[in-house]
DOBA-668144 format. One record per residue (C-alpha): x, y, z; residue in three letters. Coordinates in Angstrom, 2 decimals. Layout:
BEGIN
ATOM    east   north      up rest
ATOM       X       Y       Z  ALA
...
//
This chain:
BEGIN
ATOM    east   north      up rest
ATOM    0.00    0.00    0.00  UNK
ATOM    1.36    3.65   -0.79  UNK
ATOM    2.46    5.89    2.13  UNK
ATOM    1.40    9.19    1.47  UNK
ATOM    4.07   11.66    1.54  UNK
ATOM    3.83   15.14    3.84  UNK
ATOM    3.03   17.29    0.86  UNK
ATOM    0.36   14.31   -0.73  UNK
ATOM   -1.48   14.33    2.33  UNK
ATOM   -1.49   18.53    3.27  UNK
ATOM   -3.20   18.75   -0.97  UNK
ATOM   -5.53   15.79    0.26  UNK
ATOM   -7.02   17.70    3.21  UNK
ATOM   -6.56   21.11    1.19  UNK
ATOM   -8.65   19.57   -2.02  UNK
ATOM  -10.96   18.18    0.35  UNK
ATOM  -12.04   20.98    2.18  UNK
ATOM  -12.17   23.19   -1.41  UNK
ATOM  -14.08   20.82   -3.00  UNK
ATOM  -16.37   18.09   -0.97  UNK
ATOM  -16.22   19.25    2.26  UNK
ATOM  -14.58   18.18    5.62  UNK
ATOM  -16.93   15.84    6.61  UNK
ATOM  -15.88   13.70    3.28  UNK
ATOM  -12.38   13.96    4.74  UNK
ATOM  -13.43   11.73    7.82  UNK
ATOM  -15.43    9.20    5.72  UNK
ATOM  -12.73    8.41    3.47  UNK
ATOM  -10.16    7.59    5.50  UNK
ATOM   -9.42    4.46    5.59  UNK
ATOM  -10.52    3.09    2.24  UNK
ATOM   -8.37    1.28   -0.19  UNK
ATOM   -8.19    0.14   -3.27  UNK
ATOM   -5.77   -0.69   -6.20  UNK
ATOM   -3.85    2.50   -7.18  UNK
ATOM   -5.72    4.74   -4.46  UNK
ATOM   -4.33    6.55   -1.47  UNK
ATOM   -4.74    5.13    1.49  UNK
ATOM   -5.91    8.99    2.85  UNK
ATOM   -8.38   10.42    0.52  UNK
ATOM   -8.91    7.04   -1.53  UNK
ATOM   -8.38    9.20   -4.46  UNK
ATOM   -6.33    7.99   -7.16  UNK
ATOM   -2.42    9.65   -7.51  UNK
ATOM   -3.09   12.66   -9.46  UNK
ATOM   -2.17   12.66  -13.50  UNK
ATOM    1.22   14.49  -14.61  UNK
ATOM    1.81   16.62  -17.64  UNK
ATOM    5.62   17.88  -17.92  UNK
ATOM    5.88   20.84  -20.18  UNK
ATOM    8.85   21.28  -21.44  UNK
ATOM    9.12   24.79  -23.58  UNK
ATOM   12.75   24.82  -25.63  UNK
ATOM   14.47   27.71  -25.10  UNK
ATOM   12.38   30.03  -22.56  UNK
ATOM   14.03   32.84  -20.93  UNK
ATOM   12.34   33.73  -17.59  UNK
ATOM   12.59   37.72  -18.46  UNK
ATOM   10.36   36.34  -21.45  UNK
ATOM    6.96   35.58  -20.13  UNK
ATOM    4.67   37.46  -17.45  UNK
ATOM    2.55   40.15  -17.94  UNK
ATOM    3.82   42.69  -20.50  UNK
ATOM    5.56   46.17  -19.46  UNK
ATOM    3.88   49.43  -20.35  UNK
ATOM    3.45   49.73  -24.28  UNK
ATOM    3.87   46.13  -24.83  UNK
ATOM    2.29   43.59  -26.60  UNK
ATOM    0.37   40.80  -24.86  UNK
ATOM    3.33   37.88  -24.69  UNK
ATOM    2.13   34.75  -22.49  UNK
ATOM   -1.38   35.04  -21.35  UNK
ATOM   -2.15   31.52  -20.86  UNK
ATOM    1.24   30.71  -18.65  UNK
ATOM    0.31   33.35  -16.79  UNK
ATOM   -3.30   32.09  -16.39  UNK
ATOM   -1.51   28.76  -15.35  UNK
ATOM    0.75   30.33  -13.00  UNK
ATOM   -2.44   32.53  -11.10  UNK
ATOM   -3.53   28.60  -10.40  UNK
ATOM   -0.41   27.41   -9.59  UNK
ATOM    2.76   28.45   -7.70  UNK
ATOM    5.17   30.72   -9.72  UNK
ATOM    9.18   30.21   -8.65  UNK
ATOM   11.19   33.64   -9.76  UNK
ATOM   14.51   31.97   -9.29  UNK
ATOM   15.25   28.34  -11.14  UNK
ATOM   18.29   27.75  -12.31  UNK
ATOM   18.97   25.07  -15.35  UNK
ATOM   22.04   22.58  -14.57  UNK
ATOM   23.26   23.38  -18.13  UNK
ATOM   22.44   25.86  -21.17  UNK
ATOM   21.59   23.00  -23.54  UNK
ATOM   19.04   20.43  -24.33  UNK
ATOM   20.41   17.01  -23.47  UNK
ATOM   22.06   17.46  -20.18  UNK
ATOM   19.64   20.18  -19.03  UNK
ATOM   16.48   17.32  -19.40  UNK
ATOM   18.87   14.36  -18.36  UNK
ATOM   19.33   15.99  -15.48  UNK
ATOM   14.88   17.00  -14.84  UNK
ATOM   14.83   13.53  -15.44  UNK
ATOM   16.97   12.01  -13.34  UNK
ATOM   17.56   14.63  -10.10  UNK
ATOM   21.05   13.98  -10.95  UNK
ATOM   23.52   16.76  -12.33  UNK
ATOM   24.68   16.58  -15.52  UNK
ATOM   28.72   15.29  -14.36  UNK
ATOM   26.79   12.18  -12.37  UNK
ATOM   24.21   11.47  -14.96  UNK
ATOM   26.88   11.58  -17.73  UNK
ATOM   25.34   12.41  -20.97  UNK
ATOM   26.75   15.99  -21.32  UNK
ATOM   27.81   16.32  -25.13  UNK
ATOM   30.64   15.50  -27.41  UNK
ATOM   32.12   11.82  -26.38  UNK
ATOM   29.48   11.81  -23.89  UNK
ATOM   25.98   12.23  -25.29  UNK
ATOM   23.52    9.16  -24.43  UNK
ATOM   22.10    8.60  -21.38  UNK
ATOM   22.85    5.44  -19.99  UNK
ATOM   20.37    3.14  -18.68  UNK
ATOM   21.98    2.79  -15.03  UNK
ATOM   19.68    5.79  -14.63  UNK
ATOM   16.28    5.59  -12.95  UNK
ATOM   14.11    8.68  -15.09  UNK
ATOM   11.11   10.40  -13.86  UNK
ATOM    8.95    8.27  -16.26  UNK
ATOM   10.44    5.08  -15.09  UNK
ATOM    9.38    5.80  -11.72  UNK
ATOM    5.79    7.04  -12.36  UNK
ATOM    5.53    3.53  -14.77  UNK
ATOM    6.56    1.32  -11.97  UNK
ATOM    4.00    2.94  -10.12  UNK
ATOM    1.25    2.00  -11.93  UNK
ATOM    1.37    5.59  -14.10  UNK
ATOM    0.39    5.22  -18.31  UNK
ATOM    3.39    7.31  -19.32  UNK
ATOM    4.18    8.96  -22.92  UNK
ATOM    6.24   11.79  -24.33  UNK
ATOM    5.74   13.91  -27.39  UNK
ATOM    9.23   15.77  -28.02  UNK
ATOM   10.08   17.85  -30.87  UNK
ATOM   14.06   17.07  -30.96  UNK
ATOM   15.54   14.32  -31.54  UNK
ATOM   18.02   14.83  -28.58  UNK
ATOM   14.99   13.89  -26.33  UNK
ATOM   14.60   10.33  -28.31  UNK
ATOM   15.77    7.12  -27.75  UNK
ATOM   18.89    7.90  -30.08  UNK
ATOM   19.81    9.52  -26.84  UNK
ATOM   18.69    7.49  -24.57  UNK
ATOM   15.78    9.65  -23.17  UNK
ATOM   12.96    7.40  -23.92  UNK
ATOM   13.49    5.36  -20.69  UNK
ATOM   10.04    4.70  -19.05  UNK
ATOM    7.73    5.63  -21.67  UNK
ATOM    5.03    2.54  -21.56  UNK
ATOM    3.37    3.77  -24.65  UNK
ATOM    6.25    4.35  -26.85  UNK
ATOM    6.37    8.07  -28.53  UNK
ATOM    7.50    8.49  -31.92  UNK
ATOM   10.90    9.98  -32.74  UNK
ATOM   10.22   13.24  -32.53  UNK
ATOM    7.73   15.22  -34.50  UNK
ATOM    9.00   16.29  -37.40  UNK
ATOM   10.81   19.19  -37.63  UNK
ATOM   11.00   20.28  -40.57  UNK
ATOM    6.80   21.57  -40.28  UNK
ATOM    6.33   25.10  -39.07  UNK
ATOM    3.64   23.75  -37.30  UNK
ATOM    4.78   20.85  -35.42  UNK
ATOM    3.60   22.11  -31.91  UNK
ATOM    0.07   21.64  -33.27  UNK
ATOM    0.63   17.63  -32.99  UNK
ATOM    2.53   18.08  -29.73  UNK
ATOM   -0.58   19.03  -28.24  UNK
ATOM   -3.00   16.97  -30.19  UNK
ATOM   -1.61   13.48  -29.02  UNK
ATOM   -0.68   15.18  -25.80  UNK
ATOM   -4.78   15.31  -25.27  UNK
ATOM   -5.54   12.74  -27.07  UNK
ATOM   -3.17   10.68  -24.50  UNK
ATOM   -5.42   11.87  -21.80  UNK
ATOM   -8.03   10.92  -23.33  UNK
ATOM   -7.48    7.74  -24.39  UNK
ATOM   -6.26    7.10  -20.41  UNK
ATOM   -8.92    8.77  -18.29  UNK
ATOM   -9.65    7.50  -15.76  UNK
ATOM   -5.85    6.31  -14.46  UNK
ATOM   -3.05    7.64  -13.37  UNK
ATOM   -1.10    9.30  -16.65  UNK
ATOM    2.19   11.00  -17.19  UNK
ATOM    2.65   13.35  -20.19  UNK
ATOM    6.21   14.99  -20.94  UNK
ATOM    5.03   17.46  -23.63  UNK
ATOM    8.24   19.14  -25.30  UNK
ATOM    7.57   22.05  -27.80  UNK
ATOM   10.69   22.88  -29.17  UNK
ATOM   10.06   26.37  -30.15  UNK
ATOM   11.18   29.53  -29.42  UNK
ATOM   14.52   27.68  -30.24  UNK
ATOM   16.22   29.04  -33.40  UNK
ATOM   15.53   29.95  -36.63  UNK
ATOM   12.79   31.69  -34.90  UNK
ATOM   10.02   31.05  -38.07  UNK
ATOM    6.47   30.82  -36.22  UNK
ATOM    3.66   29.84  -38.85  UNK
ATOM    1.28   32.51  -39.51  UNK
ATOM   -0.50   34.59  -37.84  UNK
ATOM    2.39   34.65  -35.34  UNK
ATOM    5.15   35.11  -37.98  UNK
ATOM    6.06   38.78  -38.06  UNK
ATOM    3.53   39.43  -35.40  UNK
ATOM    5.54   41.98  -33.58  UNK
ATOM    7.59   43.06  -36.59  UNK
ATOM    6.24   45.29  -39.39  UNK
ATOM   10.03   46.53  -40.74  UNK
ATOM   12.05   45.87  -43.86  UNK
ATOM   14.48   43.25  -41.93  UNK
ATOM   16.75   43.66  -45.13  UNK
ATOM   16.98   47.48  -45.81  UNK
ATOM   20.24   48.70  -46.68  UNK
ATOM   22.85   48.09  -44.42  UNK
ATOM   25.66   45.65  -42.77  UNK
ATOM   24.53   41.92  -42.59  UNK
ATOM   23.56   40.74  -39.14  UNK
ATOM   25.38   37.76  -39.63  UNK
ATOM   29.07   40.25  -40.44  UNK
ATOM   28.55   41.51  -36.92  UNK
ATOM   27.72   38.12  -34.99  UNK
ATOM   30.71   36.62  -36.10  UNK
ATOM   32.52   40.21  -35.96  UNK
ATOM   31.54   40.11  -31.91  UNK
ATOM   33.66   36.94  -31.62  UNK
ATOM   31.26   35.47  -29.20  UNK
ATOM   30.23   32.60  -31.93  UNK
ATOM   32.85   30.09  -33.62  UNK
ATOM   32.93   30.64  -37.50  UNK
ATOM   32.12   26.95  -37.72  UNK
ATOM   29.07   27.41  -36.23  UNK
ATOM   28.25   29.25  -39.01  UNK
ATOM   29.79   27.34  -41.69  UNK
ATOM   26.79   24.72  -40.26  UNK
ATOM   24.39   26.87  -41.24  UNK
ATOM   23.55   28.14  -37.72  UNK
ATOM   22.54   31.68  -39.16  UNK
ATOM   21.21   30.22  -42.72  UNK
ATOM   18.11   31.94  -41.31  UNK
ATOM   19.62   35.14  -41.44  UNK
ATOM   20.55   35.52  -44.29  UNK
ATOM   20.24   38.90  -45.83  UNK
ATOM   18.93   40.22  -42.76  UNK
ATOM   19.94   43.55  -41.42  UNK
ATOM   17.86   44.94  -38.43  UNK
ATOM   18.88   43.31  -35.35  UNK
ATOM   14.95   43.92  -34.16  UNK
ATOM   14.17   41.38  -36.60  UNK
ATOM   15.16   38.27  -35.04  UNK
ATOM   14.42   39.34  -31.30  UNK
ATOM   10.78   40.10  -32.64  UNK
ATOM   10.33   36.61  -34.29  UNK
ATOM   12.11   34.95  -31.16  UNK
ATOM    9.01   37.07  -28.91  UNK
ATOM    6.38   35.93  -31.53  UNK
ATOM    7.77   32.18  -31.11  UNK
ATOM    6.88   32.30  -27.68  UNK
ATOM    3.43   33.79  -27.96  UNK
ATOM    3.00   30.96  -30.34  UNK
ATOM    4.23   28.27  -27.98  UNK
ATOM    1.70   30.05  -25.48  UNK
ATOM   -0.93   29.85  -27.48  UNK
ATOM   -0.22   26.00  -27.98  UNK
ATOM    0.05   25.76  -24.07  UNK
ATOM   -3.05   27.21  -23.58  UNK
ATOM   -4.67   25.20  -26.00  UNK
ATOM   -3.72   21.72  -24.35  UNK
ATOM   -4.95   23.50  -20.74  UNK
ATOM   -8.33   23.67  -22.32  UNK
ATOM   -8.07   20.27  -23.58  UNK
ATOM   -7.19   18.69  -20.34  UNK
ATOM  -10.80   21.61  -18.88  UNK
ATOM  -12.64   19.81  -21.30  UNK
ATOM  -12.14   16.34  -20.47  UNK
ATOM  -12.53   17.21  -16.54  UNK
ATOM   -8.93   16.35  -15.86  UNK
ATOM   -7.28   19.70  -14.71  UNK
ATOM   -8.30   20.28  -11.67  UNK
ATOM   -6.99   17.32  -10.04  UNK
ATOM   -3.33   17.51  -12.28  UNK
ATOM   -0.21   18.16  -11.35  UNK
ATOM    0.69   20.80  -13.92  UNK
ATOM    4.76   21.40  -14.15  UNK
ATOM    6.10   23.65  -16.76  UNK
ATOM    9.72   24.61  -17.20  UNK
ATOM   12.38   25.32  -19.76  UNK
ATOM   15.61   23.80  -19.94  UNK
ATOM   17.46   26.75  -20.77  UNK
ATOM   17.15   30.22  -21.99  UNK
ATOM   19.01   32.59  -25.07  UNK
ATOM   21.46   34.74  -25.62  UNK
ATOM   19.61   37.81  -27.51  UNK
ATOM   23.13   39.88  -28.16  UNK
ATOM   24.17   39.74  -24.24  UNK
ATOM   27.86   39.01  -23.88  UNK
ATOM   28.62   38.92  -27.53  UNK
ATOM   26.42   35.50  -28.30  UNK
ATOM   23.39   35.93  -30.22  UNK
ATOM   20.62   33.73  -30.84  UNK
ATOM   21.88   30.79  -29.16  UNK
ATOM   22.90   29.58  -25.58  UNK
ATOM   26.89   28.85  -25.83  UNK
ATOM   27.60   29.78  -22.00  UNK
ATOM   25.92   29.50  -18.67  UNK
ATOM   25.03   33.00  -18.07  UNK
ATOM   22.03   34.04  -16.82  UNK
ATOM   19.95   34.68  -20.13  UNK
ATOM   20.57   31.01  -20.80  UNK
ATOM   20.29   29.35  -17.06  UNK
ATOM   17.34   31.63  -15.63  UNK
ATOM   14.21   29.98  -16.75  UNK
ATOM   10.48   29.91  -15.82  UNK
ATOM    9.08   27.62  -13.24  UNK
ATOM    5.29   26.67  -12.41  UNK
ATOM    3.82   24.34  -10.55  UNK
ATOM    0.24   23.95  -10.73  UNK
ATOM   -0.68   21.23   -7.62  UNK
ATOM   -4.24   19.40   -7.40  UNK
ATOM   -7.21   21.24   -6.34  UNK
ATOM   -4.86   24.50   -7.14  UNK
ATOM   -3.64   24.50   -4.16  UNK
ATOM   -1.43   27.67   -3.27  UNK
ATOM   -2.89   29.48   -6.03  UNK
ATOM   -1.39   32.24   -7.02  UNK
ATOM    1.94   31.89   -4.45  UNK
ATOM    4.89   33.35   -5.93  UNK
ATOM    7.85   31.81   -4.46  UNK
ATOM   11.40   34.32   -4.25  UNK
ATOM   14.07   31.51   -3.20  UNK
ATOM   16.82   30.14   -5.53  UNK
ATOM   15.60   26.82   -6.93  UNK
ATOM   17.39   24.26   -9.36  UNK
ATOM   15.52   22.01  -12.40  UNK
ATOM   17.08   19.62  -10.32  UNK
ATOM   14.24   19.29   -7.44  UNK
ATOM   11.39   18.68  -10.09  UNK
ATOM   11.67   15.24  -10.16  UNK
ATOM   11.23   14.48   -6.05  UNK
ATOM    8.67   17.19   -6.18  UNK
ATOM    6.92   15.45   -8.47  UNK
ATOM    7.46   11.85   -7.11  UNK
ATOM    6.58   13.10   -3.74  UNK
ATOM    2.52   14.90   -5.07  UNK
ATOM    2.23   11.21   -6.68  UNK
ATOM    2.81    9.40   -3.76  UNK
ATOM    6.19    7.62   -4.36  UNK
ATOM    9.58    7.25   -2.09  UNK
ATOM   12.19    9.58   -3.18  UNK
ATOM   14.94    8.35   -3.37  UNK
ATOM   17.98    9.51   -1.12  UNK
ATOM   20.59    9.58   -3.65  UNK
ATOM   19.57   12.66   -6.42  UNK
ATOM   20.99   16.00   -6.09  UNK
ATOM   17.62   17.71   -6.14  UNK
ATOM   15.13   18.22   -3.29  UNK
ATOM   11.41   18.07   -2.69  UNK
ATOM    9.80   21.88   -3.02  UNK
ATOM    7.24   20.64   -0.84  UNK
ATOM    7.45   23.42    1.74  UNK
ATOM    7.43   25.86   -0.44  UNK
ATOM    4.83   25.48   -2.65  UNK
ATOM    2.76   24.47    0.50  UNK
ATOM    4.13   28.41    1.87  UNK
ATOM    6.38   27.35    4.39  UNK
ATOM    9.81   25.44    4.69  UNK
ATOM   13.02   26.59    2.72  UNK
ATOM   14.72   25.59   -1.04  UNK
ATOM   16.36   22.11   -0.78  UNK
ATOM   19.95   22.67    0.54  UNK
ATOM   22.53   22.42   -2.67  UNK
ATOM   24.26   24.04   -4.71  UNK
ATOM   22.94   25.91   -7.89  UNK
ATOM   25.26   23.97  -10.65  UNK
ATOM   25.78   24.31  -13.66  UNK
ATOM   28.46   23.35  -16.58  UNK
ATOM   28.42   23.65  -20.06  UNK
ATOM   31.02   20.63  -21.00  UNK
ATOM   30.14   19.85  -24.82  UNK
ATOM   33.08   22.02  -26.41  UNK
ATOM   36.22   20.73  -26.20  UNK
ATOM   37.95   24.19  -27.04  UNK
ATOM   35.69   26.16  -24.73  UNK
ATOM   33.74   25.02  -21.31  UNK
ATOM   32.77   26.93  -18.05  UNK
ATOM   31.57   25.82  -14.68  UNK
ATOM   29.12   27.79  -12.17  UNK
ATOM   28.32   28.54   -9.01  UNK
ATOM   25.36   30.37   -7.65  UNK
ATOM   25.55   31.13   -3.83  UNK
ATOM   22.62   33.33   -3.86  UNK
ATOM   23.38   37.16   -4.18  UNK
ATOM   26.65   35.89   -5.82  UNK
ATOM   27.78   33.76   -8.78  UNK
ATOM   31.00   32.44   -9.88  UNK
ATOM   31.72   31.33  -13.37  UNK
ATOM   34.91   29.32  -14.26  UNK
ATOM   35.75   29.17  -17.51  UNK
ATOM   38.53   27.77  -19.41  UNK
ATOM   39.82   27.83  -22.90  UNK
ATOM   42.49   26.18  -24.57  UNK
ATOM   44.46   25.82  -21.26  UNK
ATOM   43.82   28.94  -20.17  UNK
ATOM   41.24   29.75  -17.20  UNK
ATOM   38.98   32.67  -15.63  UNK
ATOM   37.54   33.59  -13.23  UNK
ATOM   34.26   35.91  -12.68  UNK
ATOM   32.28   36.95   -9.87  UNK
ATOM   28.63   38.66   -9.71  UNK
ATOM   26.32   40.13   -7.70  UNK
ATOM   22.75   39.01   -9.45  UNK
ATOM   21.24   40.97   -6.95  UNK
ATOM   22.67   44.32   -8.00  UNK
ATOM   23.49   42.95  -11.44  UNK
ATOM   21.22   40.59  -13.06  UNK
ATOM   22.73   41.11  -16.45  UNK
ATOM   26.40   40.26  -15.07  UNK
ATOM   28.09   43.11  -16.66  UNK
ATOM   30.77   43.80  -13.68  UNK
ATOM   33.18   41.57  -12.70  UNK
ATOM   33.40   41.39   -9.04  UNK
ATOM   36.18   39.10   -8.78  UNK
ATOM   39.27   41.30   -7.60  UNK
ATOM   36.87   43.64   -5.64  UNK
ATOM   35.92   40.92   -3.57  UNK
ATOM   38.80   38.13   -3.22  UNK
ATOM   37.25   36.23   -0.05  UNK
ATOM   33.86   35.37   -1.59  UNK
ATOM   36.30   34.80   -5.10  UNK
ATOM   38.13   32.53   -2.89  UNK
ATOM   35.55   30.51   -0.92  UNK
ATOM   32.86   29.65   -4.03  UNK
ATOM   36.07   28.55   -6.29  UNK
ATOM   37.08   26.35   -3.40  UNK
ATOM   33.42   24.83   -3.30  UNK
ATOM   33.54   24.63   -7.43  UNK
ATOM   36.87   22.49   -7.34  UNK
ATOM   35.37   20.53   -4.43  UNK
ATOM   32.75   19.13   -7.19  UNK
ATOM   34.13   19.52  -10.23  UNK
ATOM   38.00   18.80  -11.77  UNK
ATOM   39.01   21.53  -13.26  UNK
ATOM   41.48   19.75  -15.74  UNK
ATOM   38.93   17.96  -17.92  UNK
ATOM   36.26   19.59  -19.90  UNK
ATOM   33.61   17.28  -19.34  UNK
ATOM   34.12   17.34  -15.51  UNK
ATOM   34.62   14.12  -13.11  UNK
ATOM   31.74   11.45  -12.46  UNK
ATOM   29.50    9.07  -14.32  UNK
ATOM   31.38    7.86  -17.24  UNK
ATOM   29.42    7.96  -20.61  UNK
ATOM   28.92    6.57  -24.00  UNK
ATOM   28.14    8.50  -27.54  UNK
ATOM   25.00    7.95  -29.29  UNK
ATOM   24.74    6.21  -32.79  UNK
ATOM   24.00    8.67  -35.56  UNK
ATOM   23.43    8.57  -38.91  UNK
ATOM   24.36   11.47  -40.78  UNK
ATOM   20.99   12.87  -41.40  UNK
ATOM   20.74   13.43  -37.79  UNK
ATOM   24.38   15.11  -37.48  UNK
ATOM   23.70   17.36  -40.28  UNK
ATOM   20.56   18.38  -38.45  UNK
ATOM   22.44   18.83  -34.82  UNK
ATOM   24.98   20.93  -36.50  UNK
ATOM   22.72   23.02  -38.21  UNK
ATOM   21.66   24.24  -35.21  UNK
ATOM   24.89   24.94  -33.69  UNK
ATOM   24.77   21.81  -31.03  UNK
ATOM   27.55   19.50  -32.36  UNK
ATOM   31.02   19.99  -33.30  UNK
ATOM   31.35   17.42  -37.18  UNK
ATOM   32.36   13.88  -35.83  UNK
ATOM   34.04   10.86  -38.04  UNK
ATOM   32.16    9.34  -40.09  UNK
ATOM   33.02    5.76  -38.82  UNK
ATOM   32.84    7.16  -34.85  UNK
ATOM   29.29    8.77  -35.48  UNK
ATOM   27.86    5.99  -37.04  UNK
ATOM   26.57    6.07  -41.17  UNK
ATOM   22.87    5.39  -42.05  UNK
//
């Protein structure tokens, strides 16, 4: 028989009391059944995931004065739900960022952080292994192939999810949420788990209509210098990336308000698409009593720090991203929750609303007490590394006001301090001003990580078997370095 967990049983007796009363709460205890709670004799509650590519926290919330409408149906979803101002991603990329929502584990124990290192092995217990054990129906509906089983992040889907949608559509968030629902549907009734990836805003920002050009009305190639001249004239992107065909989208373009238009458009569009599964899930009688997570796994650089239109380094445009958590019966609606808070804890927050033992050994923590309004952030530190390139890798530390980044290139290394508090942007190095602080975080950096290998000690890890196709695709959007033919795998 399931235990219920703190958290499980303070929504029980708050969904109780909102919805059938207290003296329900006394008859039910007691009763049992296959799958129910031994409490409330409800079933555990069904889990969508949403994962939105690409998100920048600064990106969504209600719009500043003279601006256009952005993300009205997240913030709908966040008024139910509890709102966290502070997550920090474990990595500014795809792979490693999910491995690690999956797994509670950071991305130097779970292993699969790029280059020689890219699959996720098996050893590994995932989110939707742990819901499937449980009794859960579990699915995912991805729109990369990094979050396939090329990759090894298919563990624990029961009902097996394609590939990936295919990317090449304009529209392919359309079928995200149409067998998102119709997975719901087809399983009401029983516990379900739904990871729901829409991989857009990531670049080339090209929403279908009405949401392309939505927010730009311009001549994007008037007269002028070509965007792409100055990218690579800013240094802050390899010429191979764009020898890949990273900026192919760009091409001809001249106004830099171009591309940060389409990139806001891209996530009114994901919005929209968010907002139209919500109503899916009204419709079918399901939300209410769902555990509603949405997060990104990283963010964008938009011209900050010389990078533009990608997410090359672990500052905070590309490691700040949203966070909501909409419980059962909404409770804590509306709670918006200040403390520093990792991707990490998602997965024993969500094992611990469905009812199942966390287990002692992930980095993460439960954000029971907070989303409940009382307790403190799990104790760890905010991580994060960005490991794939071999000529160019940094480390962080955030140690909430400050942050330490480590970087290192071609033997050489850095070291920067800032104050996000008075600084969000990180635009003054703080390192020599404050030497002690410098001091103590690198200490606790070295402590976890070896600073003499790129891809950091821990969980050794083994590449994933591409064809070509799938390389050419990767590169093309500035993830992969070109591999051997005979190491990558032809076909």
């Amino acid at each position: 028989m399931r235990r219920p967990t703190a958290l499980q049983a303070a929504l029980i007796v708050v969904n109780l009391l909102l919805v059938i009363g207290i003296g329900a709460l006394l008859a039910t205890r007691g009763r049992s059944g296959p799958h129910l709670d031994p409490v409330s004799g409800a079933p555990p509650p069904s889990i969508l995931l949403i994962g939105i590519d690409t998100l920048r926290q600064d990106k969504i919330g209600p719009p500043g004065p003279g601006e256009p409408t952005r993300t009205p149906h997240l913030d709908a979803l966040a008024r139910d739900g509890v709102r966290f101002e502070q997550c920090q991603s474990t990595a500014p990329w795809t792979l490693p960022s999910f491995a690690s929502i999956f797994t509670g584990l950071r991305p130097y124990r779970h292993g699969a952080v790029g280059g020689e290192r890219d699959y996720l092995s098996e050893r590994h217990t995932t989110l939707a292994e742990h819901l499937a054990r449980a009794g859960y129906a579990t699915a995912g509906y991805v729109g990369i192939n990094y979050l396939t089983g090329q990759f090894g992040m298919d563990q624990g889907y029961v009902s097996r999810p394609p590939q990936s949608v295919d990317l090449t559509g304009l529209d392919q968030a359309s079928s995200i949420t149409r067998l998102s629902g119709e997975f719901f549907a087809q399983h009401r009734g029983e516990p379900s788990f739904v990871f729901s990836h829409y991989y857009d805003p990531h670049a080339p920002y090209a929403p279908p209509p009405p949401w392309h050009r939505k927010y730009y009305l311009g001549n994007e190639c008037r007269p002028g210098e070509p965007l792409t001249a100055r990218i690579l004239a800013a240094g802050g992107v390899p010429g191979e990336n764009a020898s890949r065909g990273m900026y192919d989208w760009l091409t001809g373009v001249t106004d830099p308000a171009f591309p940060t238009a389409q990139y806001a458009a891209e996530v009114n569009y994901t919005d929209d698409h968010v907002g139209r599964l919500i109503a899916r899930l009204k419709e079918l009688g399901l939300y209410e009593g769902m555990l509603i997570v949405v997060v990104s796994d990283h963010g964008e650089h938009l011209g900050e720090h010389g990078y533009y239109y990608t997410h090359a380094l672990p500052y905070q445009e590309t490691l700040h991203v949203p966070l909501i958590v909409k419980l059962p019966g909404n409770a804590g609606a509306g709670r918006v929750v200040e403390a520093p808070v990792s991707t990490l804890d998602l997965l024993p927050t969500m094992l611990e609303v469905a009812g199942i033992a966390v287990p002692d050994t992930l980095d993460g923590g439960s954000l029971a007490g907070l989303l409940l309004g009382h307790g403190k952030a799990p104790r760890h530190d905010l991580l994060a590394e960005q490991g794939s390139d071999p000529e160019l890798y940094c480390k962080t530390l955030v140690d909430w006001p400050w942050k330490l980044m480590l970087f290192r290139q071609e033997g050489r290394e850095r070291i920067a301090l800032y104050d996000l508090a008075s600084d969000p942007g990180e635009t003054r190095d703080l390192a020599s001003q404050h030497p002690d602080e410098t001091t103590r975080l690198t200490d606790r950096l070295r402590a976890t990580f070896d600073p003499d290998s790129p891809l950091g000690k821990g969980a050794p890890g083994t590449r994933a078997n591409l064809g070509q196709t799938d390389i050419r695709l990767l590169e093309s959007l500035g993830y992969v370095h070109k591999r051997p033919a005979t190491a990558a795998g032809e076909g």
